[in-house]
C-alpha positions in Angstrom: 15.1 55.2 -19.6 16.1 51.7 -21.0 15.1 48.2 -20.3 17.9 48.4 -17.9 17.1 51.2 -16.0 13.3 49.6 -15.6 15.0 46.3 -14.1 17.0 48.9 -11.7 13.6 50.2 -11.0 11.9 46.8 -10.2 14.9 46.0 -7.9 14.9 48.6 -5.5 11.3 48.9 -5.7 11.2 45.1 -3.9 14.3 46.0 -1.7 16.8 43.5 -3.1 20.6 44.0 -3.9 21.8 42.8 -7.4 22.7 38.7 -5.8 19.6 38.6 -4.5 17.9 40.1 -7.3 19.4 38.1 -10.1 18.6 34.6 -8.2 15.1 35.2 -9.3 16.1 33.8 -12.8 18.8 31.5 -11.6 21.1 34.1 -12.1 24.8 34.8 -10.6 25.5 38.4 -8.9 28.1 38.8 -11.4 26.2 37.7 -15.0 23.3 40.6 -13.6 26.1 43.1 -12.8 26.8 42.7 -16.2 23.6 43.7 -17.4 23.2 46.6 -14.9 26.1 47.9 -16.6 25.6 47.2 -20.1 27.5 44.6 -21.1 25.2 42.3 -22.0 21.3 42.7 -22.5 19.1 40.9 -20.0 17.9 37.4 -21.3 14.3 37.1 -22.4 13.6 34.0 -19.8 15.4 36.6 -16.8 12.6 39.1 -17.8 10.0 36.3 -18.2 11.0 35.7 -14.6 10.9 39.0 -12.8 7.8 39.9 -14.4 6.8 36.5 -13.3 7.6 36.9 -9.7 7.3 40.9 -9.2 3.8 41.2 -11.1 5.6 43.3 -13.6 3.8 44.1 -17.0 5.8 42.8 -19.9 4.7 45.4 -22.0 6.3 48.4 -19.4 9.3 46.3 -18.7 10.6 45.8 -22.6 9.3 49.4 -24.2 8.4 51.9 -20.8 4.7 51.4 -22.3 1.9 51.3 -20.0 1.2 50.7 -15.9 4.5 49.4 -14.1 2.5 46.6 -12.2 -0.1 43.9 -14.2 -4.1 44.2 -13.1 -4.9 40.9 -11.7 -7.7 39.6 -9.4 -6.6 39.5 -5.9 -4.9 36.4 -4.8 -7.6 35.3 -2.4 -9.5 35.8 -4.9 -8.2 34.0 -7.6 -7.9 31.2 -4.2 -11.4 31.4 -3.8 -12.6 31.3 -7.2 -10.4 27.8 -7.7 -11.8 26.2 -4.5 -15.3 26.8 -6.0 -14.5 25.2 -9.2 -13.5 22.4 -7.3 -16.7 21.9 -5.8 -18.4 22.0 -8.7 -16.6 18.9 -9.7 -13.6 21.4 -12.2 -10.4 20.1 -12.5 -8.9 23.2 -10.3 -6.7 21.4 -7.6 -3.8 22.7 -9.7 -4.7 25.9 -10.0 -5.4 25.8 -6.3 -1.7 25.1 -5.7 -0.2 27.4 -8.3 -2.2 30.1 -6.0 -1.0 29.3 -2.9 2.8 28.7 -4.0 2.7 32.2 -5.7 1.3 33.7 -1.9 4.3 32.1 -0.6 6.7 33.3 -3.0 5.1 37.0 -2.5 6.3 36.9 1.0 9.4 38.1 2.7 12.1 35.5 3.6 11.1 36.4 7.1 7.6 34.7 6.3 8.2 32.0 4.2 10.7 30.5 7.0 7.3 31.2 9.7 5.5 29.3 7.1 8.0 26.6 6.4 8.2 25.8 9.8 4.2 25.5 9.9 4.6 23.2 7.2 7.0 20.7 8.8 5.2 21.0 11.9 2.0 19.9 10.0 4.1 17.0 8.3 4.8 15.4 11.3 1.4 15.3 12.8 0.1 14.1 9.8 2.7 11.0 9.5 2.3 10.3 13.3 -1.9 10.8 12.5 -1.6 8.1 9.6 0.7 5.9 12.2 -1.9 6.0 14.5 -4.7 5.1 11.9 -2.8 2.3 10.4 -2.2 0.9 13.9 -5.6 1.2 14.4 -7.1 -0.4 11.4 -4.3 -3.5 12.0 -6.2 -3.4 15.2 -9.5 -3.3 14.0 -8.7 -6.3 11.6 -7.1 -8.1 13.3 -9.9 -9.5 15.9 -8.7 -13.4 14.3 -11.2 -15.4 13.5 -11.4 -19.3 12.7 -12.6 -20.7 9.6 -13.4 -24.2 8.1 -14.1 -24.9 4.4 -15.4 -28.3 5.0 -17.3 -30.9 2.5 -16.8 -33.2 -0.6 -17.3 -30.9 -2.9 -14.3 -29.5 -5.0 -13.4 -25.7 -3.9 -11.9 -25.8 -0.3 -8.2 -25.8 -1.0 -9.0 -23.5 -4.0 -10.8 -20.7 -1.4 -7.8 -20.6 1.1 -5.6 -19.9 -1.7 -7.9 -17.1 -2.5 -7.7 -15.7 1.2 -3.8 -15.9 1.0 -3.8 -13.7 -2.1 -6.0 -11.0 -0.9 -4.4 -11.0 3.1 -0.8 -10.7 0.9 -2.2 -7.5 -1.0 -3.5 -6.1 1.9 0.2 -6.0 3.4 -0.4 -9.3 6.1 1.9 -12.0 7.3 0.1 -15.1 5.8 1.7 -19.0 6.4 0.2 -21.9 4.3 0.5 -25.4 5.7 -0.2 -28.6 3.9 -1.3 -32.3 5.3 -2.1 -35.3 3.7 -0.5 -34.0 0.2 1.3 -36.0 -2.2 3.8 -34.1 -4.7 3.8 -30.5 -4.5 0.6 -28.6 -6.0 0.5 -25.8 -8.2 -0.5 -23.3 -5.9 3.2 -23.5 -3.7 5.0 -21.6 -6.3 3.3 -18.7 -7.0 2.1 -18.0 -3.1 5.7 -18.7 -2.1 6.7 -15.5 -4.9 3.8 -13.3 -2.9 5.7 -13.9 0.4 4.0 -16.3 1.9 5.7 -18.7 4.4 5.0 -22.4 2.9 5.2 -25.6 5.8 4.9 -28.8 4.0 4.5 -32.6 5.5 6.7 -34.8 3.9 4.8 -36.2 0.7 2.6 -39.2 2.1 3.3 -42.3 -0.6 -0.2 -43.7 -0.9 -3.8 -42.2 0.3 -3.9 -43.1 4.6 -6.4 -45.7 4.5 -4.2 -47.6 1.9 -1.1 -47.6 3.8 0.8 -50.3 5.9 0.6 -49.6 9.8 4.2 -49.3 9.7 3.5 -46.5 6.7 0.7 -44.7 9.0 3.0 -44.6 12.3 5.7 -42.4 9.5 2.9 -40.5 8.4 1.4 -39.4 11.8 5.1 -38.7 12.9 5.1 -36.3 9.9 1.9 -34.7 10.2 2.7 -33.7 13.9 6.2 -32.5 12.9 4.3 -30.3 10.3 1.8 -29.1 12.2 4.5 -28.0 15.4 6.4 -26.1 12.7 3.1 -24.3 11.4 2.6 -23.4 14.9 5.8 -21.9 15.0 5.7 -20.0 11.7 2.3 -18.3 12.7 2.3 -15.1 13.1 1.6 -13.0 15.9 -1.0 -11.3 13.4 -2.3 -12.5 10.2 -3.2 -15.8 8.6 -2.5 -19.1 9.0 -3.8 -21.9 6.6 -3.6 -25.6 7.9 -5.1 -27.2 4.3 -6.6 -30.3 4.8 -6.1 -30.4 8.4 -9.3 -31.6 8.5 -8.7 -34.5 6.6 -5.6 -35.6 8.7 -7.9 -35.3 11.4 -10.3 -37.1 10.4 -8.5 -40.2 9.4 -6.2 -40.0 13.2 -3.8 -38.6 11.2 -3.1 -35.7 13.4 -4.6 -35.8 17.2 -7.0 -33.4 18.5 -5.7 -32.1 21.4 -3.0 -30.4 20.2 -4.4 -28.7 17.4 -7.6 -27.9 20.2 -5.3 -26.4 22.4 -3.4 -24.2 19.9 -6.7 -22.9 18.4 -7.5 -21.8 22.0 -4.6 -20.2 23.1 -3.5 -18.4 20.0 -3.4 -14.8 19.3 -6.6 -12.7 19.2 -4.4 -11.1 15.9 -3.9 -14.5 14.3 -6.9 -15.3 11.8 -6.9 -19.5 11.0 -8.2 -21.7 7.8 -8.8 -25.5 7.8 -9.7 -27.0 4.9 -10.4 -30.6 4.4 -13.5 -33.5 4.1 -14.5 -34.5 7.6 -14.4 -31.7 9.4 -15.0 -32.5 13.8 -17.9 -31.3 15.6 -16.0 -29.8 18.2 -14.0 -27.9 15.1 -16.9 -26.6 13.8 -18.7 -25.2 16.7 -15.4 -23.9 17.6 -15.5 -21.7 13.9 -16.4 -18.4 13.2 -17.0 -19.2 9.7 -18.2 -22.9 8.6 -18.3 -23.1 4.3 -19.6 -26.7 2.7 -18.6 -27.5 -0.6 -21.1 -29.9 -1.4 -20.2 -32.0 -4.9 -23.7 -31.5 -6.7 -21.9 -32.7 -9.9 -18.1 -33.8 -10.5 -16.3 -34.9 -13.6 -14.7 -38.0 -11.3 -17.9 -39.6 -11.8 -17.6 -39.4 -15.9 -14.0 -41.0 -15.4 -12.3 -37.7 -15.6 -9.5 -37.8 -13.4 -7.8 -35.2 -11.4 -6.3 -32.1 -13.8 -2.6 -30.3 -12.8 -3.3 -26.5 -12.4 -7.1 -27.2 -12.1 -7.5 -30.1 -9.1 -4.0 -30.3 -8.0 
């Protein structure tokens, strides 16, 4: 009895006809007709593989020497002993799965199509369980709140910025709105590249208090076209920062009962930032979270003025 007549054996001990038995190495019906009749030897990786796959011993397969079938542990056994290792903190998760892909592979096509069907049954519950949990998170988060970074000190415009990064990486709608500002800051550019929806007032040519009347009527004119198209722009859930809305409130830049009555009425989903000096009483009793920056020391007093990338 040759090699040949061993592979012969294998197959009809498993029940297969030569197609059948010859995809277990990738091979054609016709190449493993071949070798059932002689005209080629078997290739070593083709008896890698049914040895592989039919728990043949090498050893029997090659010279006729020894037991037919390898001596291994159970599979549930081998199962068990990798799930163990894994609670005692072994890297095993690997061997777990090479375990339970060789069960499936010992089973009949019969089987394997029961078990595939388990599977895909099992993959849908669980994407329509993480649909649920997502939805439910969003839910959890989104109970908006209002906040106000108030005060003279430097760090107010600087902390909304922060809160637009981290509400971007967590996969929210954030808008970012600007009053009162003269040229474009540094901080438009990059949020803008993380998605985030940028309103901007028409640059004001002079501080408020320093302008004409005529100049002030403009600027209030602006500010309330900015602050209709923040409105708009908010989304139904996320964040929206109005930066230094304080400030144009404050000076009667903006009125109050506009912005009053959108705080109000918005969204329980929509989360809100105002930043600015001056903050209103009613605005901050209103808040959820009230932040002072108090200016306990600021180079402006040493005659250092205002830095690009650092104030502005």
């Amino acid at each position: 009895m040759d090699i040949v007549d061993r592979l012969e054996l294998v197959r009809k001990e498993q029940d297969l006809n030569g197609t059948e038995f010859a995809k277990t190495a990738n091979l054609t019906g016709t190449a493993y007709s071949q070798v059932k009749n002689k005209a080629r030897p078997p290739s070593r990786r083709f008896i890698l593989e049914v040895c592989k796959r039919f728990n043949v011993s090498e050893e029997w397969l090659e010279t006729g020497q020894g037991e037919m079938h390898r001596q291994k542990p159970r599979t549930l056994d081998r199962l068990s002993e990798a799930v163990l290792r894994v609670v005692h903190t072994e890297n095993a998760f690997s061997d777990i799965i090479e375990v339970i892909l060789e069960m499936y592979y010992e089973m009949s096509e019969e089987k394997q199509k029961i078990v595939d069907e388990l599977f895909d049954e099992f993959r849908k519950r669980l994407l329509f369980k993480q649909v649920i949990e997502t939805t439910k998170r969003k839910e959890a988060f989104m109970q908006g709140l209002l906040h106000v970074y108030t005060g003279s000190g430097k760090g107010k415009t600087t902390a909304a910025v922060g809160l637009c990064v981290r509400a971007r990486g967590a996969g929210l709608a954030v808008v970012f709105a600007q009053f009162l500002k003269g040229s474009a800051t540094s901080e438009l550019q990059p949020l803008a590249s993380l998605g985030v929806r940028v309103v901007r007032c028409k640059s004001t040519p002079a501080f408020y208090s320093r302008m004409t009347p005529a100049e002030q009527a403009r600027c209030r004119e602006e500010q309330r076209r900015g602050f209709a198209q923040a409105v708009k722009a908010a989304p139904r859930q996320g964040l929206l920062v109005l930066d230094e809305l304080c400030c144009a409130l404050a000076l009667g830049a903006l009125e109050p009962e506009p912005v009053r009555a959108f705080l109000e009425a918005r969204g329980s989903g929509l989360e809100v930032v105002c930043t600015g000096r001056g903050a209103p009483e009613w605005l901050l009793e209103m808040a959820d979270y009230v932040t002072e920056m108090r200016a306990e020391k600021h180079p402006f007093a040493r005659g250092i003025p205002a830095r690009r990338g650092i104030e502005y």
